[in-house]
C-alpha positions as CSV (number, residue, x, y, z in Angstrom):
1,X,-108.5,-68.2,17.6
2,X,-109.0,-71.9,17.4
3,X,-105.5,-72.5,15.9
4,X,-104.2,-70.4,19.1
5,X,-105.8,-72.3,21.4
6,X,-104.9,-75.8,19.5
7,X,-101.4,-74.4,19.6
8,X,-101.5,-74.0,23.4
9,X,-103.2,-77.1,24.5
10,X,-100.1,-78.9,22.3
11,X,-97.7,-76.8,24.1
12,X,-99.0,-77.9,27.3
13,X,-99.3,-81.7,26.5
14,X,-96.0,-81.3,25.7
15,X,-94.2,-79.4,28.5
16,X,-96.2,-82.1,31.0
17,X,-95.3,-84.8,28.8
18,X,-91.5,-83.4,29.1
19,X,-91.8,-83.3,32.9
20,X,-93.3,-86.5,33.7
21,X,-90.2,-88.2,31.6
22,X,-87.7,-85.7,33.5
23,X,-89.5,-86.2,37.0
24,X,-89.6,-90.4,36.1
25,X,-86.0,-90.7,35.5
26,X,-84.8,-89.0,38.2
27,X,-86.6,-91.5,40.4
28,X,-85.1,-94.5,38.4
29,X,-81.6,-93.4,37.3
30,X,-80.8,-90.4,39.7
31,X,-78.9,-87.6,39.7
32,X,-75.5,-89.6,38.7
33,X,-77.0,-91.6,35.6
34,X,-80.1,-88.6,34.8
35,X,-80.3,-88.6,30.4
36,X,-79.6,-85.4,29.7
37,X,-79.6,-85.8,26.3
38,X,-82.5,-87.7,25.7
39,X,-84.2,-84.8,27.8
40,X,-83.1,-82.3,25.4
41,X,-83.8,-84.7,22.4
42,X,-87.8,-84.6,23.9
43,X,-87.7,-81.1,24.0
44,X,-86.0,-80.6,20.5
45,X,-88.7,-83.0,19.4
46,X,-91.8,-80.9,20.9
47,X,-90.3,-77.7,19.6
48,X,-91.0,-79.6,16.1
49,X,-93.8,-80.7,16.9
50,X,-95.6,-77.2,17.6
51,X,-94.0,-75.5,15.1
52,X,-95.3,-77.8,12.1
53,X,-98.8,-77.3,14.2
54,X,-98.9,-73.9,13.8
55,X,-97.3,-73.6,10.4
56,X,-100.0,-76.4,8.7
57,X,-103.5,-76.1,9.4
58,X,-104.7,-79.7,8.0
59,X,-102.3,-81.3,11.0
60,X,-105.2,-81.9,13.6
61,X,-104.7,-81.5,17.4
62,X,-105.0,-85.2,18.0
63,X,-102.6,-85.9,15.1
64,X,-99.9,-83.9,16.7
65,X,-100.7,-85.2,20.3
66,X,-100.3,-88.5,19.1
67,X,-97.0,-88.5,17.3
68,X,-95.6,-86.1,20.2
69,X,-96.5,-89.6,23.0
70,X,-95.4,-91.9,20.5
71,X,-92.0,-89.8,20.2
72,X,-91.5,-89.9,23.8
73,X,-92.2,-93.3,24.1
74,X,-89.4,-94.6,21.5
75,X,-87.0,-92.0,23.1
76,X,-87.7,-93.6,26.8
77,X,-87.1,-97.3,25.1
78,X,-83.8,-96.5,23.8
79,X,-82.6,-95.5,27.7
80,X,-80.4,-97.8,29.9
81,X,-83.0,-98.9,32.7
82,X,-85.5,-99.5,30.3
83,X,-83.2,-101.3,28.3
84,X,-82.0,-103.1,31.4
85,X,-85.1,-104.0,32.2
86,X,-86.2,-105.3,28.9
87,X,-83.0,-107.4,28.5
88,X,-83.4,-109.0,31.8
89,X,-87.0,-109.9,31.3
90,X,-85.8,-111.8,27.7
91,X,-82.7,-113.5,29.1
């Protein structure tokens, strides 16, 4: 029971994690410029997530929470208005 409900509360970290990004980039880049594939990349990479949760039992819930945000936030630095943004605050 409480690896169920550890495998839930991931799963919906990480589908709000995955909408926030999606609903955040269509406010900066819109519908012409929207990442796609680093959408699908976060989603790939949640999938992953959950499934080592539930396959290991010594990966903790806070463990897996953590790596999941970090993940998300290297894929939104490698995006061009972030990286616009970052090069024009250096230069």
């Amino acid at each position: 029971m409480k690896k169920t409900l550890a495998s839930i509360a991931l799963s919906v970290f990480v589908v709000l994690t995955t909408a926030t990004f999606g609903f955040a980039e269509f406010a900066a880049a819109g519908t012409s410029n929207f990442p796609y594939f680093q959408l699908g990349a976060l989603v790939v990479g949640g999938l992953i997530i959950i499934s080592l949760k539930q396959r290991y039992d010594k990966i903790y819930l806070g463990e897996a929470v953590g790596s999941f945000a970090l993940y998300t936030i290297m894929v939104s630095l490698f995006m061009a208005p972030v990286f616009n943004l970052i090069k024009g605050l250096v230069g």
